[in-house]
ROSE-108550 format. One line per field, with one value per residue (C-alpha): residue in one letter; x, y, z; residue number from 0. Coordinates in steps of 0.02 Angstrom, whole numbers. Layout:
resn: (A / ...) $
east: (X / ...) $
north: (Y / ...) $
up: (Z / ...) $
resi: (NUM / ...) $
This chain:
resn: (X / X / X / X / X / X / X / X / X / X / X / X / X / X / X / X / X / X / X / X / X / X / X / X / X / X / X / X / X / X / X / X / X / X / X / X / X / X / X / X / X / X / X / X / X / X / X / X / X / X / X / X / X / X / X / X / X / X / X / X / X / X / X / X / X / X / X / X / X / X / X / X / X / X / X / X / X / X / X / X / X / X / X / X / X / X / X / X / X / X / X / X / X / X / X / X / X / X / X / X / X / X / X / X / X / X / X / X / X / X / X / X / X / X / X / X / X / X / X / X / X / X / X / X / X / X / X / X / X / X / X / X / X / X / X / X / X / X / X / X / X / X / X / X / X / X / X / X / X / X / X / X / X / X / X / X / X / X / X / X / X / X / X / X / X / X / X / X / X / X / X / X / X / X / X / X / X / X / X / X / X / X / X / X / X / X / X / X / X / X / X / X / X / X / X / X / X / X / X / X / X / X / X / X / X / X / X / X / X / X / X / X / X / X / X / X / X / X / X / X / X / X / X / X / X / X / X / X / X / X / X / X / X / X / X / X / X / X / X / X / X / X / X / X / X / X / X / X / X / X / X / X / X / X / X / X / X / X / X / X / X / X / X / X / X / X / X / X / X / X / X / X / X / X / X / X / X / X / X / X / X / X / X / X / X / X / X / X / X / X / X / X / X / X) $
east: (6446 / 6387 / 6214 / 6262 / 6317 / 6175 / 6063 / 6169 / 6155 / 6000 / 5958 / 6067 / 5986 / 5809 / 5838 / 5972 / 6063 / 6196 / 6118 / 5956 / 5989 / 6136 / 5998 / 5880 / 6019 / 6074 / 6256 / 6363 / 6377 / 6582 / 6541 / 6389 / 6491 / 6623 / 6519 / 6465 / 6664 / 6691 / 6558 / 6576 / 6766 / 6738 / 6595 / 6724 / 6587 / 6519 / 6348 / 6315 / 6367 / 6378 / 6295 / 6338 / 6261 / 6144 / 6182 / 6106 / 6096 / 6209 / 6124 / 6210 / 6167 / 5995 / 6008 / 6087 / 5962 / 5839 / 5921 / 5933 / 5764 / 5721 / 5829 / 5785 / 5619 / 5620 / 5722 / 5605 / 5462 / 5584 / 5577 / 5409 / 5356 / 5464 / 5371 / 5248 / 5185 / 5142 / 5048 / 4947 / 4781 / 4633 / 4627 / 4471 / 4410 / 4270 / 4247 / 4078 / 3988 / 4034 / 4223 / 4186 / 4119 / 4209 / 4400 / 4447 / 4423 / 4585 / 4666 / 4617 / 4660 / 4813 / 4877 / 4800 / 4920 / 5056 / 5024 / 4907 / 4943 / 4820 / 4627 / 4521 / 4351 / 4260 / 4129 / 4012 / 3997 / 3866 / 3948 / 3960 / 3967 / 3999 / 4070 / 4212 / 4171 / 4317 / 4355 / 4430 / 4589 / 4599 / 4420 / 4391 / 4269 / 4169 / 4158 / 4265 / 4213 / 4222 / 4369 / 4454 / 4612 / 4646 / 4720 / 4632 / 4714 / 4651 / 4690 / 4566 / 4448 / 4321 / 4293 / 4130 / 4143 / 3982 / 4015 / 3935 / 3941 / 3998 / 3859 / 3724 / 3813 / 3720 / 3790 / 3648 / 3646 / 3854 / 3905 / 4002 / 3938 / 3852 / 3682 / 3696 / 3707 / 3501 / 3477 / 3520 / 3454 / 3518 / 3561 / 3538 / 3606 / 3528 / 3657 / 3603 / 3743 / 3661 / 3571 / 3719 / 3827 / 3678 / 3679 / 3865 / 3828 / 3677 / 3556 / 3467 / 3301 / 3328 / 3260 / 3344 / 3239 / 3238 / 3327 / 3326 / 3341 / 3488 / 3521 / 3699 / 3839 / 3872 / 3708 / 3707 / 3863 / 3824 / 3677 / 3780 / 3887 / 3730 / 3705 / 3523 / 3608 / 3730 / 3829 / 3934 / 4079 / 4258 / 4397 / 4449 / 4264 / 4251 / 4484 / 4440 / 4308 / 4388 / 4530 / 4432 / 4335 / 4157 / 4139 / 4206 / 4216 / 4092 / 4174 / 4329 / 4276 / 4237 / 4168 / 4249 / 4150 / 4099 / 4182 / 4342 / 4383 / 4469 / 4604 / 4576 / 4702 / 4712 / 4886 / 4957 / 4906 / 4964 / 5104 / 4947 / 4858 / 5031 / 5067 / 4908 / 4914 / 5062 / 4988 / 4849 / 4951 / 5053 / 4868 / 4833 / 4990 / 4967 / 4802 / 4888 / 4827 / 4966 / 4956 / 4950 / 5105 / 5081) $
north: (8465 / 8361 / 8350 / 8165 / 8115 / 8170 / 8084 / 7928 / 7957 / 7979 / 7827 / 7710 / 7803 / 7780 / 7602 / 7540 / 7439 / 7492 / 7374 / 7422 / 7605 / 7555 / 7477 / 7636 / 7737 / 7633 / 7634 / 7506 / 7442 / 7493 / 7667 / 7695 / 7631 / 7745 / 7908 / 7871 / 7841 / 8010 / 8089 / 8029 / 8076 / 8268 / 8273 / 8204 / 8122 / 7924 / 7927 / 7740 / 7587 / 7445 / 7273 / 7146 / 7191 / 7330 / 7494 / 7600 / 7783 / 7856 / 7997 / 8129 / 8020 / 8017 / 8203 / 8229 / 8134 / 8235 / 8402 / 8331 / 8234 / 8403 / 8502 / 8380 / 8410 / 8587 / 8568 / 8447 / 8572 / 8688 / 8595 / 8547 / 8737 / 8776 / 8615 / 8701 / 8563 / 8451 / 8612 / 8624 / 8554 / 8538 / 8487 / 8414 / 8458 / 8373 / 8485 / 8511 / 8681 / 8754 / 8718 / 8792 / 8958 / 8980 / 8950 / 8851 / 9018 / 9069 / 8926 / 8913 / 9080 / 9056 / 8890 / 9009 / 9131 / 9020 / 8914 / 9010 / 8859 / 8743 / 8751 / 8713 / 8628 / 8610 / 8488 / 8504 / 8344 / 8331 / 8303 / 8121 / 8073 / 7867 / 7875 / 8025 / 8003 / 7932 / 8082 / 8224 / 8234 / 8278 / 8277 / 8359 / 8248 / 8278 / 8111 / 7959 / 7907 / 7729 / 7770 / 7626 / 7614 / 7808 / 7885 / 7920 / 8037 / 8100 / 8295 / 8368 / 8332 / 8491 / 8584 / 8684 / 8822 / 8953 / 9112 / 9276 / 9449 / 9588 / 9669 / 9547 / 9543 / 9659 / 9721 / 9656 / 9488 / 9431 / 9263 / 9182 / 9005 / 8891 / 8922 / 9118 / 9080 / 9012 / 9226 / 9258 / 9167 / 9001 / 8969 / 8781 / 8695 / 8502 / 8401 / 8472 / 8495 / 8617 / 8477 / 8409 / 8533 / 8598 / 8400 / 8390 / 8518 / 8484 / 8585 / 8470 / 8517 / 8693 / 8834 / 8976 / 9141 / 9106 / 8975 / 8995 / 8829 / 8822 / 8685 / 8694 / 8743 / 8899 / 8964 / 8964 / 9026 / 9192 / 9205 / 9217 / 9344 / 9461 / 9452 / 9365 / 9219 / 9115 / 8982 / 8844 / 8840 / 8776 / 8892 / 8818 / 8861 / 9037 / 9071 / 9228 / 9316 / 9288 / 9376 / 9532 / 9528 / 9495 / 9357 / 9320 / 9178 / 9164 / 9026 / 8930 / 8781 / 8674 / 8516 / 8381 / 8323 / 8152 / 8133 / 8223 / 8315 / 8177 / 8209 / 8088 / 8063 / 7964 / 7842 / 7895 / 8087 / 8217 / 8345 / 8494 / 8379 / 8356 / 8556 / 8571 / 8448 / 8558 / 8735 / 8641 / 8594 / 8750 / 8853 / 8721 / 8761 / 8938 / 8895 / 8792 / 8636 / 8513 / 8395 / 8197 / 8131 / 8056) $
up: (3385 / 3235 / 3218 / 3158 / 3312 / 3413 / 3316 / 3341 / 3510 / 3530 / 3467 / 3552 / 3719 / 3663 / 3605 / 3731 / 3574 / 3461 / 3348 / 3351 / 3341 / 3187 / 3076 / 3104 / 3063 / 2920 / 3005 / 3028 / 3213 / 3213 / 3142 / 3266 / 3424 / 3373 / 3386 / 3559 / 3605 / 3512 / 3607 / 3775 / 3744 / 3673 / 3833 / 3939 / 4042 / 4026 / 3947 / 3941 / 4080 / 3972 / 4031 / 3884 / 3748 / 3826 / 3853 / 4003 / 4027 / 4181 / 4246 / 4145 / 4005 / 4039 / 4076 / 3907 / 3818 / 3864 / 3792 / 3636 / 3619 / 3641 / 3519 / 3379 / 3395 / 3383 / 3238 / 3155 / 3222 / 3093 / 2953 / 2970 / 2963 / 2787 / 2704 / 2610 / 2530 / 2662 / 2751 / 2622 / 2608 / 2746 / 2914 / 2970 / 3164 / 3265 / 3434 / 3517 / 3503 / 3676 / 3649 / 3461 / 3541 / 3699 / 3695 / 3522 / 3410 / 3481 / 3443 / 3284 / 3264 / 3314 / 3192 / 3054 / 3083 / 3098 / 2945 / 2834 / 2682 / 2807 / 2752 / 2933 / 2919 / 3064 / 3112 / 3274 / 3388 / 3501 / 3697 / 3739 / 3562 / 3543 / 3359 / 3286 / 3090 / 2993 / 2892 / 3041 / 3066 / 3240 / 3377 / 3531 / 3627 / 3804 / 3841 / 3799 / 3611 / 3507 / 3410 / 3340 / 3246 / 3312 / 3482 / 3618 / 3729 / 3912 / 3858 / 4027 / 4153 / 4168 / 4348 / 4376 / 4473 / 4491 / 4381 / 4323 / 4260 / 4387 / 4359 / 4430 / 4608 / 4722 / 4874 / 4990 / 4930 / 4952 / 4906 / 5037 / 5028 / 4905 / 5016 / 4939 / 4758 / 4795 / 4806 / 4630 / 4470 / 4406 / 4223 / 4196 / 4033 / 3997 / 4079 / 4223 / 4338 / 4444 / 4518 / 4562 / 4606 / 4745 / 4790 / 4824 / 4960 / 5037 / 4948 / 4830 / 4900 / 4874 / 4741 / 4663 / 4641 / 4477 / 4331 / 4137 / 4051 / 3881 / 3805 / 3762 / 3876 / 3759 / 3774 / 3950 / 3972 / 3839 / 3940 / 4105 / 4009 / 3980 / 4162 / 4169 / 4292 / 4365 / 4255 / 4312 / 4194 / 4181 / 4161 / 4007 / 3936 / 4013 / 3993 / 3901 / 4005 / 4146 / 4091 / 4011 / 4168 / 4084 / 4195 / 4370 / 4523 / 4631 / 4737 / 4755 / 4749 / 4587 / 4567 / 4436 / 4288 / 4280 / 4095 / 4032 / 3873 / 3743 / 3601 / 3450 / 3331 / 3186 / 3188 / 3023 / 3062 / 2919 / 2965 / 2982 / 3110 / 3215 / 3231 / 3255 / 3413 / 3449 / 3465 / 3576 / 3686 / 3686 / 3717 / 3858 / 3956 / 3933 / 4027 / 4160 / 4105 / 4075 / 3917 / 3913 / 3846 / 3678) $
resi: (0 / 1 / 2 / 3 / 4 / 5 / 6 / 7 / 8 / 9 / 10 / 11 / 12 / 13 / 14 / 15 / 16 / 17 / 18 / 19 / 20 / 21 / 22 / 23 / 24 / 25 / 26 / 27 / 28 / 29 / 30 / 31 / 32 / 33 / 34 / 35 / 36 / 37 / 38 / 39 / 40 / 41 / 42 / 43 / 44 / 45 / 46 / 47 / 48 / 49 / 50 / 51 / 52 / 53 / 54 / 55 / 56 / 57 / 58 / 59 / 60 / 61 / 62 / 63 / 64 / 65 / 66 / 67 / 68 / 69 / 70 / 71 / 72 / 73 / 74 / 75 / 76 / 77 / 78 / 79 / 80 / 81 / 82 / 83 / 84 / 85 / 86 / 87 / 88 / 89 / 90 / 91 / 92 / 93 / 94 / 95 / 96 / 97 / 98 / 99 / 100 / 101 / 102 / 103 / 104 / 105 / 106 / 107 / 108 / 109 / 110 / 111 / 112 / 113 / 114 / 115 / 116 / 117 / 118 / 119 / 120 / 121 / 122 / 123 / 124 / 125 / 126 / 127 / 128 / 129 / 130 / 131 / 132 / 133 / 134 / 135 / 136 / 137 / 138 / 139 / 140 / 141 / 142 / 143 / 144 / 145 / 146 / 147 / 148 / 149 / 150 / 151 / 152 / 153 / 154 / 155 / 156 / 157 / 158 / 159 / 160 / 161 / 162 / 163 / 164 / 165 / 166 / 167 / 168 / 169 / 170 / 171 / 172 / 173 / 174 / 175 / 176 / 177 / 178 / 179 / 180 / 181 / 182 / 183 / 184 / 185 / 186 / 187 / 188 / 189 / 190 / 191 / 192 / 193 / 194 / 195 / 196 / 197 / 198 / 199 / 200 / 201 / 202 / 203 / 204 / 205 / 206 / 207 / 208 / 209 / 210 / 211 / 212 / 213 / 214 / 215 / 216 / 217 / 218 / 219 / 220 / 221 / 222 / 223 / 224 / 225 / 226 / 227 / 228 / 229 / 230 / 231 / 232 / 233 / 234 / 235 / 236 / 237 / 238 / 239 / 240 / 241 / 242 / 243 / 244 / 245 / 246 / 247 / 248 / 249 / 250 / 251 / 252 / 253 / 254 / 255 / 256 / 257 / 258 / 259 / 260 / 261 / 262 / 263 / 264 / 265 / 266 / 267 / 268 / 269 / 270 / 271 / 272 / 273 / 274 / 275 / 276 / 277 / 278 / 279 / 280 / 281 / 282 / 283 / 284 / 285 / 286 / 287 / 288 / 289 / 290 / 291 / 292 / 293) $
């Protein structure tokens, strides 16, 4: 099947005009109605009902549309890999300090390997930063930022659940309930959601055996990992320890953050800072987190 008359077709379907989709196309509205007939006639199946001069999808159509949305962009995903030009050159990253400990070294690992041209620079943001500076590419926010003349896309909302290393859990001291964690020490970071997390079930008047004070969710989280306390951590954060089994759930339940985890992107992003969007999302469904559209 021409590639051509895909193309044509999707655009009339995205559009809903043959004349619309003719001048992005630079076709002629004769040639460009012409394909569809051609299409729809090699398909044998109707595509479009026509309403004067709109054109809506049928639900094949709309079916069909999809497909090829989809094909063309892994095709353009193709081409965009074998432009060695365009990869070239540095892509600037804003993510706070846990995210650049705990899961984003994998993905960055991961776009290196996959376009080694790209040069990575990243900057640390401090969580709930108000302003992304100008000059990154792409930023990784806890927190919903000032960030004008850019996207700002909802990418996750965090989940604390309690977590540790195996090796703290002692066999007299089970935890069953929230009440149980109080038996074993508490690693706090300076947010403080321990307070809130003991609040949200009734036990903000009671005291751990113990608490070490971080200030950064990294720190209290490595110090969870070297078994000196309980964390509470999102499974985005801790992805890779619970899969090596360094650290595990204590509980099922979690308890949603008050802020989410934001994607900033400047309008007129570079080709690196679009793939770049794409392996994140790609890691994030790995993870079972789905992506925002846009």
């Amino acid at each position: 099947m021409p590639l051509n008359t895909l193309r044509a077709f999707e655009a009339v379907g995205r559009h809903g005009f043959v004349r619309a989709a003719a001048e992005e196309l630079h076709l002629s509205h004769t040639a460009l109605s012409r394909q569809i007939r051609n299409l729809e006639q090699r398909l044998q199946v109707s595509l479009f009902e026509r309403a004067g001069n709109r054109l809506h999808l049928t639900a094949a159509g709309q079916r069909f549309l999809t497909a090829v949305q989809s094909a063309l962009a892994i095709l353009q995903q193709g081409v965009d890999d074998l432009d060695h030009e365009s990869l070239e050159g540095e892509l600037a990253l804003g993510a706070t300090a846990t995210m650049s400990i705990n899961w984003l070294p994998e993905l960055l690992s991961r776009f290196s390997a996959r376009y080694p041209e790209a040069t990575l620079r990243l900057h640390t943001l401090e969580p709930y930063t108000r302003e992304v500076p100008a000059e990154l590419d792409l930023a990784l926010c806890l927190g919903e930022p000032e960030a004008k003349g850019r996207r700002v896309l909802n990418l996750y909302q965090e989940h604390y659940q309690p977590m540790c290393a195996p090796a703290l859990l002692r066999p007299d001291a089970p935890v069953q309930e929230p009440a149980d964690l109080l038996h074993y020490p508490l690693v706090h970071e300076r947010y403080q959601h321990w307070e809130r997390w003991l609040a949200h079930h009734g036990l903000q008047d009671a005291k751990a055996t113990r608490n070490l004070h971080c200030d950064y969710g990294f720190q209290s989280i490595e110090a969870a990992r070297r078994g000196l306390g309980v964390v509470l951590a999102d499974q985005l954060e801790v992805a890779a320890d619970l899969r090596r089994g360094s650290l595990v759930r204590l509980l099922d339940e979690s308890m949603p953050l008050d802020a989410s985890i934001y994607l900033i992107v400047a309008r007129d992003s570079n080709v690196r800072a679009r793939l770049f969007q794409e392996e994140l999302y790609r890691y994030l469904e790995e993870l079972g987190v789905t992506p925002p559209l846009g």
